[in-house]
C-alpha positions as CSV (number, residue, x, y, z in Angstrom):
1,X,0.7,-51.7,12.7
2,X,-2.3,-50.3,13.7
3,X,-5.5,-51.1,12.8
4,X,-8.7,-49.5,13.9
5,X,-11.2,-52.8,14.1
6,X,-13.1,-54.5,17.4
7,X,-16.3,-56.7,17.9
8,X,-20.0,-55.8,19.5
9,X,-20.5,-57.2,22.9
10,X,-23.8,-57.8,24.5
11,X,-25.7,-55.5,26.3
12,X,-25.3,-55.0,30.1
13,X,-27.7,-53.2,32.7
14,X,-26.8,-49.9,34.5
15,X,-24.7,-51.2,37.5
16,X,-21.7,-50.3,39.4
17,X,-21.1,-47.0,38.4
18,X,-21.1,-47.9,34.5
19,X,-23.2,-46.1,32.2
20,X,-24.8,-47.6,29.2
21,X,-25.0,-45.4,25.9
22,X,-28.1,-43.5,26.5
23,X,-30.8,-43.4,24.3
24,X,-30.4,-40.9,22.3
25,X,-32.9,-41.3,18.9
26,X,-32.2,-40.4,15.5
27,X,-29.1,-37.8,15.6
28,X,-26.7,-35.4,13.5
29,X,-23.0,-35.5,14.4
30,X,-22.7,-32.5,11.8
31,X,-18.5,-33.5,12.8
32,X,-17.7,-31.8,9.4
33,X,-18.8,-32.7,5.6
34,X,-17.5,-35.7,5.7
35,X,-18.6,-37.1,8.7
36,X,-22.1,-36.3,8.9
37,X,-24.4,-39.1,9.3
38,X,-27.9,-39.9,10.4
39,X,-28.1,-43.0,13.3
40,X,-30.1,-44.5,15.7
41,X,-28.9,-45.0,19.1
42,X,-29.0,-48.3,20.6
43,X,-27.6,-50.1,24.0
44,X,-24.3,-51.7,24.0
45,X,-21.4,-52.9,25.9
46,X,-21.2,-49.9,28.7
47,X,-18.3,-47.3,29.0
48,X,-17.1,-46.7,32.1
49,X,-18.5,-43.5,34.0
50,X,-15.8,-41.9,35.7
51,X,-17.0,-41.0,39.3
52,X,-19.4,-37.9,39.9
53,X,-19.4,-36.6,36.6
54,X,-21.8,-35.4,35.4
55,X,-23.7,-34.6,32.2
56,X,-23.3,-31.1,30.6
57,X,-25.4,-29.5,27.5
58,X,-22.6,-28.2,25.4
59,X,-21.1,-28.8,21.6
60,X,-20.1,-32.1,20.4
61,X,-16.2,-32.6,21.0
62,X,-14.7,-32.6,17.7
63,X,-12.9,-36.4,17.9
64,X,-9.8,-37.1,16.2
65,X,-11.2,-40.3,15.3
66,X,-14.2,-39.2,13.4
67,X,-13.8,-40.1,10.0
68,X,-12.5,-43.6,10.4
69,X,-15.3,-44.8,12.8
70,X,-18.2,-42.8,10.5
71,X,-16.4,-45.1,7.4
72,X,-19.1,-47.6,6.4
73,X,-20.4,-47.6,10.1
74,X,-23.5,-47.4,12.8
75,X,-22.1,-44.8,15.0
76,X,-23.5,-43.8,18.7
77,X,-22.6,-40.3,19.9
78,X,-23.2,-40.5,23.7
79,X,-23.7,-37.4,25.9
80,X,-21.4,-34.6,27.2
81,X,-19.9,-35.8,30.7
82,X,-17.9,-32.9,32.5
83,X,-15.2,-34.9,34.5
84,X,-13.6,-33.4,38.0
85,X,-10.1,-33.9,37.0
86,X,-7.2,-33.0,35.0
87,X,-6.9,-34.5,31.2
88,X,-4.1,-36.6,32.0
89,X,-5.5,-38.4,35.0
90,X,-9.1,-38.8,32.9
91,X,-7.3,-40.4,30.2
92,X,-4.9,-43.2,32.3
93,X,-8.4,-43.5,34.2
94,X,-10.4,-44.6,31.2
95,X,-7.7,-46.5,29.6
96,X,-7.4,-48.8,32.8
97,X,-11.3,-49.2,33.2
98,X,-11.9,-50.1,29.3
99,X,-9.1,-52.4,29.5
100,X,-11.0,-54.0,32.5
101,X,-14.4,-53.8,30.3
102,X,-12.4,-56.3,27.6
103,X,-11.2,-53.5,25.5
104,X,-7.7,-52.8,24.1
105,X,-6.0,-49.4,22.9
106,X,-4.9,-49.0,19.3
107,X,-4.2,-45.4,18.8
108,X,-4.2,-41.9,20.5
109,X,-4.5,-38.7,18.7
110,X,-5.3,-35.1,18.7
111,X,-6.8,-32.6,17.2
112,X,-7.1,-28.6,17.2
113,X,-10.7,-27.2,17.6
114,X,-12.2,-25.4,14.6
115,X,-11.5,-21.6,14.8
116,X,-9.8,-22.5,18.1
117,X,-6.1,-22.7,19.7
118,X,-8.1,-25.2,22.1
119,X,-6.9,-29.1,22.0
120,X,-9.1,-32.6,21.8
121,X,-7.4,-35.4,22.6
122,X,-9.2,-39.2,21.4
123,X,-8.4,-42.8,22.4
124,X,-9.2,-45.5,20.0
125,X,-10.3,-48.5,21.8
126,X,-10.9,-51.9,19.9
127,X,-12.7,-55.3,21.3
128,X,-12.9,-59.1,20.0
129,X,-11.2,-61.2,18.0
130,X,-12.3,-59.4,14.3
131,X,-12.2,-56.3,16.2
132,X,-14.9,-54.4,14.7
133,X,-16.4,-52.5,17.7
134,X,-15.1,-49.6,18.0
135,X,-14.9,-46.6,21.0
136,X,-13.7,-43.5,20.6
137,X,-13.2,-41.9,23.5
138,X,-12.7,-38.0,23.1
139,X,-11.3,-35.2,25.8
140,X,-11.5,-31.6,25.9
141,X,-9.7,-30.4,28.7
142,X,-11.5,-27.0,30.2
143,X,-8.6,-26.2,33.1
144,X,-6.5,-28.6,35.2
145,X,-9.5,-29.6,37.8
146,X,-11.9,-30.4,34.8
147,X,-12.3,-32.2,31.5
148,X,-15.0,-32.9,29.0
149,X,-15.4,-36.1,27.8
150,X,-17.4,-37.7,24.6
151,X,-17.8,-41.4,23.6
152,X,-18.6,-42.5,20.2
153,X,-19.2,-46.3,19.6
154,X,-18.9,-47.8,16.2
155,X,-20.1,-51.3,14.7
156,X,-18.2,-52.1,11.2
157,X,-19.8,-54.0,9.0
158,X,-18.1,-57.1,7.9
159,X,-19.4,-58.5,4.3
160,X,-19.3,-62.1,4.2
161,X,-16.8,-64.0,1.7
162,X,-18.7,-65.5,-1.5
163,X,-18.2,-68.5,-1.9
164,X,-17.3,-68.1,-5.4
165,X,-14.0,-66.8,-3.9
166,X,-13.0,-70.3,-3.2
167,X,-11.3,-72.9,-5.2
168,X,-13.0,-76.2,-4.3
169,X,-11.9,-79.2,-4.8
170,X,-7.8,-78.5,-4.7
171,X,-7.5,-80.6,-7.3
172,X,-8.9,-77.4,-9.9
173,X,-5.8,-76.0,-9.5
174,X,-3.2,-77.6,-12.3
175,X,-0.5,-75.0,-11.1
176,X,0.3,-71.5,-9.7
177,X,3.1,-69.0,-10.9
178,X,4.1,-66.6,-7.9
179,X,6.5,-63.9,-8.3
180,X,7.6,-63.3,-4.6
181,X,9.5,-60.2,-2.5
182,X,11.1,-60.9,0.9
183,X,10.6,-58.3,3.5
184,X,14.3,-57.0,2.8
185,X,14.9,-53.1,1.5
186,X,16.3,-53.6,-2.1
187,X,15.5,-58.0,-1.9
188,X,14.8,-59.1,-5.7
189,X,11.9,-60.3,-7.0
190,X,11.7,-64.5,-6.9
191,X,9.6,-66.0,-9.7
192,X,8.8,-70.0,-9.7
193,X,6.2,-72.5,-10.0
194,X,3.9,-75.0,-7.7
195,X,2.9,-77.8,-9.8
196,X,3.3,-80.7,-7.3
197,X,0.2,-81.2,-5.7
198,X,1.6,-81.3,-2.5
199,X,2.9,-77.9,-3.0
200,X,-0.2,-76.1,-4.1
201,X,-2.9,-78.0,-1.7
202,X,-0.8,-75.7,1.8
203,X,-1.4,-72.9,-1.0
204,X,-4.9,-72.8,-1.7
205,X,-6.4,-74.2,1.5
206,X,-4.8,-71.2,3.0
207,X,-6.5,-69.2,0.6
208,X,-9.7,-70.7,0.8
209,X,-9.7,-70.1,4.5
210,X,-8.8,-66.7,4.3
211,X,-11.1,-64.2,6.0
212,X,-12.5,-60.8,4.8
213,X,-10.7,-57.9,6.2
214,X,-12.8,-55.6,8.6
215,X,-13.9,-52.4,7.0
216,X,-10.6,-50.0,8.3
217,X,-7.9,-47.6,8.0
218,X,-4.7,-48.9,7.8
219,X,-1.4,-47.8,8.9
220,X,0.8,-50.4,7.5
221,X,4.1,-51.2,7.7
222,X,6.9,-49.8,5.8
223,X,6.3,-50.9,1.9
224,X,9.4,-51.9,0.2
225,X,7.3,-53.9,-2.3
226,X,7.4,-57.2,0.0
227,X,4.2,-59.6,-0.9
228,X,3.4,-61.7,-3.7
229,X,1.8,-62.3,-7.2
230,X,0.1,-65.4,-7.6
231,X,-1.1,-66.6,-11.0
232,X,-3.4,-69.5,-10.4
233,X,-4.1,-71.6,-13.7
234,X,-7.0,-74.0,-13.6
235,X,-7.6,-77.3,-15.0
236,X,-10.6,-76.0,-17.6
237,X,-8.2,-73.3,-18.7
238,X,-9.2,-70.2,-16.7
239,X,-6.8,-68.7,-14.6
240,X,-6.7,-66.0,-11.4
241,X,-4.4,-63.1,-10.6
242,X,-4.5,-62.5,-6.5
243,X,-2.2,-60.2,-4.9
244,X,-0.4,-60.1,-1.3
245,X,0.3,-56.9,-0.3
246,X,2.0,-58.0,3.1
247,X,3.4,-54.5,4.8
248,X,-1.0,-54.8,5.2
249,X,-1.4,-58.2,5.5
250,X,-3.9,-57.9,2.9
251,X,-5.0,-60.3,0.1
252,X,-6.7,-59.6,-3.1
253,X,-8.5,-62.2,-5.0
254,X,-11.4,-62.5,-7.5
255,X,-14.6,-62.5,-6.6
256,X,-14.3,-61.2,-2.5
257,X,-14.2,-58.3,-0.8
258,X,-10.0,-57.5,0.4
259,X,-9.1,-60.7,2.7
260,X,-7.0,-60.8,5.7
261,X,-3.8,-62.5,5.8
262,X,-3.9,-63.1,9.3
263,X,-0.4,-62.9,11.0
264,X,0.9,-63.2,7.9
265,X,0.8,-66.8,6.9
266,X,-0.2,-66.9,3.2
267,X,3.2,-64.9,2.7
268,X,5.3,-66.5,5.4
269,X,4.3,-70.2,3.4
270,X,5.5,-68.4,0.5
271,X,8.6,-67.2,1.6
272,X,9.0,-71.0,2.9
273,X,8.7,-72.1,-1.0
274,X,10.6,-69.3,-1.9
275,X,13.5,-70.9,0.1
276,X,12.9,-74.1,-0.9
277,X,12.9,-73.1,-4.7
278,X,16.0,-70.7,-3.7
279,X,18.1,-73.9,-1.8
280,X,16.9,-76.9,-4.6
281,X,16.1,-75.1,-8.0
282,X,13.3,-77.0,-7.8
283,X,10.2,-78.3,-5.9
């Protein structure tokens, strides 16, 4: 599935042919009513310049990316570069030189030009482990010898996890209910009970550890209602309803932001106690 997240780098000086985002002030993308917003340029982790461009006063490219990187973001609109090449050989270009600069493809797009039969064409790049620097890299090809290109570089915000959100010590926990669906079209729904301690510790240290999803658009997986309910009742009588929504490998839980069930393994230690529940009748 992909998911449009990345992480800032550190800044780098002008050198070998890379260009750093220029500065740029306070600016207007005026994309469309949705994704207008004021920022304030900065230097960051430099996009490749393709060779003897160079910079061209023109309109902004309208990027097929726009709204999710304006989302809850700082975003940096770089200059217009007129490239001396064709749209497909800018675009291979700039995906091997990112890739070289740390960065990793998650989507390509396009998008028709307002009042315009014209074509833009965007790649979404991502970098770091929570992934939330983003770089659009937008194309507006002019004729087969030249191409404009646009950059826009986006830093998600990532709210940290209260730690309200956790259940410390384990030993709160007297049991948890979870009503569980395996990733099968038409699989029923598999209700049963942790109350062994040595079931429900795996359970909520996972939980606990759980981290908050980057602010992003999802394209998830196909959703045949696979994930899991957990009722979680403690010891001084209070209890909590969190949710596993795993074609997202997302996690709702009280008192956090949406968590991130990273590669799965909240609902791939459920399905194990599923199983278990499923082979024995009992834990």
């Amino acid at each position: 599935m992909w998911k449009q997240m990345g992480h800032w780098g550190l800044p780098v000086i002008l050198s070998s042919g890379l260009l750093a985002l220029p500065s740029l002030g306070t600016i207007n993308f005026n994309l469309s009513p949705l994704t207008t917003q004021n920022v304030t340029a900065k230097v960051y982790q430099p996009v490749p310049r393709y060779p003897h461009s160079v910079a061209v006063i023109a309109p902004p490219i309208s990027s097929p990316f726009a709204a999710p990187l304006v989302l809850g973001a700082e975003n940096h609109l770089s200059k217009l570069w007129q490239l001396p090449t064709s749209y497909d050989h800018a675009e291979n270009w700039y995906i091997h030189e990112m890739e070289k600069e740390g960065y990793h493809l998650i989507s390509q797009a396009m998008s028709s030009l307002a009042h315009s039969e014209s074509l833009t064409y965007g790649l979404l790049f991502a970098q770091g482990p929570q992934e939330t620097t983003q770089v659009a890299i937008n194309f507006l090809p002019l004729n087969a010898h030249t191409t404009n290109m646009q950059y826009i570089v986006a830093e998600l915000p990532v709210p940290s996890r209260p730690q309200s959100s956790r259940m410390t010590p384990v030993s709160v926990v007297r049991d948890i209910t979870v009503h569980y669906r395996a990733w099968r079209y038409g699989s029923p729904l598999q209700s049963f009970t942790l109350n062994n301690p040595k079931t429900i510790a795996p359970v909520v240290d996972l939980l606990n550890q759980l981290p908050v999803l980057p602010p992003e658009l999802f394209h998830c997986a196909a959703d045949f209602g696979q994930g899991a309910t957990l009722i979680v009742h403690f010891r001084n009588g209070k209890q909590w309803v969190i949710r596993d929504n795993a074609a997202c490998d997302s996690v709702q839980i009280p008192h956090a932001p949406a968590l991130q069930d990273v590669h799965s393994s909240l609902y791939h230690l459920l399905g194990q106690d599923a199983k278990k529940f499923t082979t024995k009748g009992t834990f």
